[in-house]
C-alpha positions in Angstrom: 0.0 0.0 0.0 1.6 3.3 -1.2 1.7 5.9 1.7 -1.3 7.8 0.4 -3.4 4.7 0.1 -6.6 4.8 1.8 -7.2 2.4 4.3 -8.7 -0.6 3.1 -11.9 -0.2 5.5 -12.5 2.8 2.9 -11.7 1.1 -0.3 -14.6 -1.2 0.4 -17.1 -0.7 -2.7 -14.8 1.1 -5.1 -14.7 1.6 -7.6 -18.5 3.5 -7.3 -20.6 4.1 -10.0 -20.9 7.5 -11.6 -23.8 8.4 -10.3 -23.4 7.6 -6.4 -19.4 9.4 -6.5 -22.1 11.8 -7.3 -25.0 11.3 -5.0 -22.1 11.5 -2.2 -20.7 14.4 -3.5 -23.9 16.5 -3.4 -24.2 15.5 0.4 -20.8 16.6 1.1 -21.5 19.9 2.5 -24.8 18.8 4.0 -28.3 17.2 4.1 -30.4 17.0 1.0 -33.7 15.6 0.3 -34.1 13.4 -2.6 -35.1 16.3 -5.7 -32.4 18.4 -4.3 -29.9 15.5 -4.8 -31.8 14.7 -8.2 -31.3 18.3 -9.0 -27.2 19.1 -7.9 -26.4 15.3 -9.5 -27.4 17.2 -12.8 -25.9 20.2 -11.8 -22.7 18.8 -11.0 -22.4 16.2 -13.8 -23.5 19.3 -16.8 -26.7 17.4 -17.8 -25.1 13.7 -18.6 -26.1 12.1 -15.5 -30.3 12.5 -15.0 -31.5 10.6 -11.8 -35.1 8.6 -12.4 -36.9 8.7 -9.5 -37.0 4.9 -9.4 -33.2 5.2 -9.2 -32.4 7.6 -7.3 -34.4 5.9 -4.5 -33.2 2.7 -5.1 -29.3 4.2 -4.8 -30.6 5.6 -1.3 -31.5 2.7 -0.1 -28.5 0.7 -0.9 -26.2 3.8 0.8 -28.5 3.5 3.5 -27.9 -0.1 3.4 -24.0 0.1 3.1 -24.0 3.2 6.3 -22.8 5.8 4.5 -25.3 8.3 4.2 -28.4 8.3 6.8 -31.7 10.6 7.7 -31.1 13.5 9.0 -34.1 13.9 11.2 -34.9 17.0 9.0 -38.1 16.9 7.1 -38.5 19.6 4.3 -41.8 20.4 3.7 -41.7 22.7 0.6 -45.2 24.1 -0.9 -48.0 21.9 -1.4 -47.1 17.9 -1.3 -45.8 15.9 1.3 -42.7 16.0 3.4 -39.7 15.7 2.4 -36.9 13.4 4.0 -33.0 15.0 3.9 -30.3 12.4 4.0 -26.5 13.1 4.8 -23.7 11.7 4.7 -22.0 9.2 7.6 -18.3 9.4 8.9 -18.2 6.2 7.0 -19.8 7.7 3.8 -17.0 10.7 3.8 -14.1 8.1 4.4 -15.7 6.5 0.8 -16.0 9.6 -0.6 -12.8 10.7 0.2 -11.3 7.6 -1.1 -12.9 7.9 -4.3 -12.1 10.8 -5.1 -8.5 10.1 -4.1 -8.7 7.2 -6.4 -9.9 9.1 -8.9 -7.1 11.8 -8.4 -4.3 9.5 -9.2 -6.3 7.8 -12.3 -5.9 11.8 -13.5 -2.2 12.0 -12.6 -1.2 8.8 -13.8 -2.9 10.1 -17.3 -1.6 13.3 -17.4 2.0 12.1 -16.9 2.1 9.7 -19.7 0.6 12.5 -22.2 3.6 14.3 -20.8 5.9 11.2 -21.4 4.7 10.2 -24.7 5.0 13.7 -26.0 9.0 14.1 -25.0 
């Protein structure tokens, strides 16, 4: 394991999919209910990831499932309709997240230094 290796408690489930890197990123700097996460995932990802409802809820179960996001406790009740339930992220969520995007960090270097290598 190279000295910035996550540890392996954290590596457990990577690589993630597309879309929950980016259902964990949008709860990053806090709790979201689930068309605010529909919402930023789009946001975030310029239009080319779009969440279904049916999959979105599905992916929220399965983080649930795994412990890395949870309820908040905070319902959003916005306009007519029913209440809303905001998820965050867990310590143990983060820790993925983190590793992730560190993963993801040294795919980018590792590609950026052999353009530089095979251009020399």
């Amino acid at each position: 394991m190279s000295p910035s290796a996550p540890p392996a408690a954290a590596r457990h489930g990577l690589p993630l999919t597309e879309a929950t890197y980016l259902i964990l990123l949008t709860l990053a700097p806090g709790a979201r209910h689930g068309y605010a996460i529909m919402k930023e995932v789009g946001t975030l990802s310029d239009g080319r990831v779009a969440l279904s409802t049916g999959t979105l809820y599905g992916a929220i179960k399965r983080l649930l499932a795994e412990g890395w996001i949870q309820r908040s406790g905070a319902v959003v009740i916005q306009g007519p309709g029913r209440p809303r339930q905001a998820y965050n992220l867990t310590r143990a969520g983060r820790r993925v997240l983190k590793a992730e995007s560190s993963r993801l960090n040294s795919l980018v270097s590792l590609a950026r230094a052999r353009a530089l290598l095979e251009g020399a």
